[in-house]
C-alpha positions in Angstrom: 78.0 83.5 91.3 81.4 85.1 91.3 84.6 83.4 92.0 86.3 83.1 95.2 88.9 84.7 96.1 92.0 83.4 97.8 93.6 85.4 100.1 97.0 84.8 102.0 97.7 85.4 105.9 98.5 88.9 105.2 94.4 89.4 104.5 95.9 90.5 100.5 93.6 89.1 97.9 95.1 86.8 95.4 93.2 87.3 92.1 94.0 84.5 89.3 96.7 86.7 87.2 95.6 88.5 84.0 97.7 88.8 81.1 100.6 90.6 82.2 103.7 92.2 81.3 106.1 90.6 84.0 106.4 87.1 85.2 108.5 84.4 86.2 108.7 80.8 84.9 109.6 77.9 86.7 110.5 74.9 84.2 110.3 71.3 86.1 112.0 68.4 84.9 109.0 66.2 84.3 111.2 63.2 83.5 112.4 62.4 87.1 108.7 61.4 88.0 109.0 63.5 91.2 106.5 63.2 93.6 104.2 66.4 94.0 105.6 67.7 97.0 108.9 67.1 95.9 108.3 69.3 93.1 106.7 71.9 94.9 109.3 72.2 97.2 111.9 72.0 94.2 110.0 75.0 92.3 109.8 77.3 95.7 113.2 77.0 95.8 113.8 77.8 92.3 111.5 81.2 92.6 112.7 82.3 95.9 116.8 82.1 94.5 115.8 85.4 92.9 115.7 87.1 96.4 117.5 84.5 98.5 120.4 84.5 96.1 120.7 88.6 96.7 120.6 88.1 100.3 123.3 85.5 100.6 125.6 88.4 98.8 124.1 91.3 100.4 123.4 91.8 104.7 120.2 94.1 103.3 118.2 94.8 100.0 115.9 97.7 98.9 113.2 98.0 96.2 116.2 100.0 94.4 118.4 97.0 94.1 115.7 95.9 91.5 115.4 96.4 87.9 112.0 98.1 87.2 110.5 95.0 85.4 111.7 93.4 88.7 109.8 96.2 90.9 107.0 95.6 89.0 106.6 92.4 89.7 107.5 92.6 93.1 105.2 95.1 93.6 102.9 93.7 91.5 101.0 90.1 90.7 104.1 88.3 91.0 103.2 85.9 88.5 104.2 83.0 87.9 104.2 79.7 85.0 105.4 76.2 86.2 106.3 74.5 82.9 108.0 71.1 82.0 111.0 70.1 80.0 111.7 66.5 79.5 115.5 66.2 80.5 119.0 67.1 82.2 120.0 68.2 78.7 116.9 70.5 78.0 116.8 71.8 80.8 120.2 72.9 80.7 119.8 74.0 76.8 117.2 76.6 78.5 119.3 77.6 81.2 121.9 78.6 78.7 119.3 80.4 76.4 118.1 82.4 79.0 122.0 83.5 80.3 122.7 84.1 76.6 119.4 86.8 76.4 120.6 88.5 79.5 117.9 86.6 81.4 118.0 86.0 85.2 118.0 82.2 85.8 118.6 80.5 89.0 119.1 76.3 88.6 118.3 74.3 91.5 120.3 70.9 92.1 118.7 68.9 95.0 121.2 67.1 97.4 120.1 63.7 96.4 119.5 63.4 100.5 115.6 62.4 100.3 115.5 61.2 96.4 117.5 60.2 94.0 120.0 57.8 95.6 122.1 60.1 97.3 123.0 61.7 93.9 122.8 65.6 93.4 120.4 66.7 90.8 119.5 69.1 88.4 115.6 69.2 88.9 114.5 72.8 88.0 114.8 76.3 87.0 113.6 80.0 87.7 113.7 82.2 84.4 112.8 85.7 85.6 111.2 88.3 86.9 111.1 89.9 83.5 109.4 91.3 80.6 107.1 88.2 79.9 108.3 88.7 76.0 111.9 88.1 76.8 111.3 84.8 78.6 109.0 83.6 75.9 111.6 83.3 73.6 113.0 80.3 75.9 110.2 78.8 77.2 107.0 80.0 75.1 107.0 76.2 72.8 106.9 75.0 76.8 104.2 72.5 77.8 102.4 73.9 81.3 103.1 71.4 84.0 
């Protein structure tokens, strides 16, 4: 029997991702204990601030406004790895290997509003779109989430 298939609204098929060349890792902080949802929400955050960011700075964006490892992922799979880290401090460790390598990296700090006791958070991370190579050298010892 073959496997399904998911497909989005759009009517595009969603094919599990092969090996590829370009992805983008989301690292959760697994020792806040956030609920599911809460990390969900936390982590689409964290991948959309790659195109959200540019429209905050920008009124419109093209495909040319991309690196081509960017286009490609656009264009592409857009794969992505949720992955875990166990602290404020390693999280931030990665965020500052991946700035130092040139990396794209969006942080996400939560309001505190919902969780938390009113206190802002560091609770996630985007590393990428990139060459899957370059962001394996901060994240590849990574445990999947």
């Amino acid at each position: 029997m073959e496997s399904p298939q998911l497909t989005s609204g759009k009517n595009v098929v969603l094919n599990e991702p092969e090996a590829t060349t370009v992805k983008q890792i989301i690292v959760m902080r697994h020792d806040l204990k956030m609920r599911r949802g809460k990390q969900i929400a936390q982590g689409a955050h964290a991948s959309m601030a790659f195109l959200t960011s540019r429209l905050q700075n920008q009124a419109s964006i093209g495909l040319n406004d991309f690196s081509a490892a960017e286009q490609s992922w656009i264009l592409g799979s857009f794969a992505k790895v949720c992955v875990r880290c166990n602290s404020e401090e390693e999280l931030m460790t990665l965020y500052d290997k991946a700035v130092e390598l040139g990396l794209i990296v969006h942080l996400i700090t939560d309001s505190g509003r919902t969780e938390f006791h009113g206190h802002p958070t560091r609770t996630c991370l985007a590393i990428g779109p990139d060459d899957a190579s370059k962001i394996d050298q901060v994240t590849g010892h990574l445990e999947l989430l």
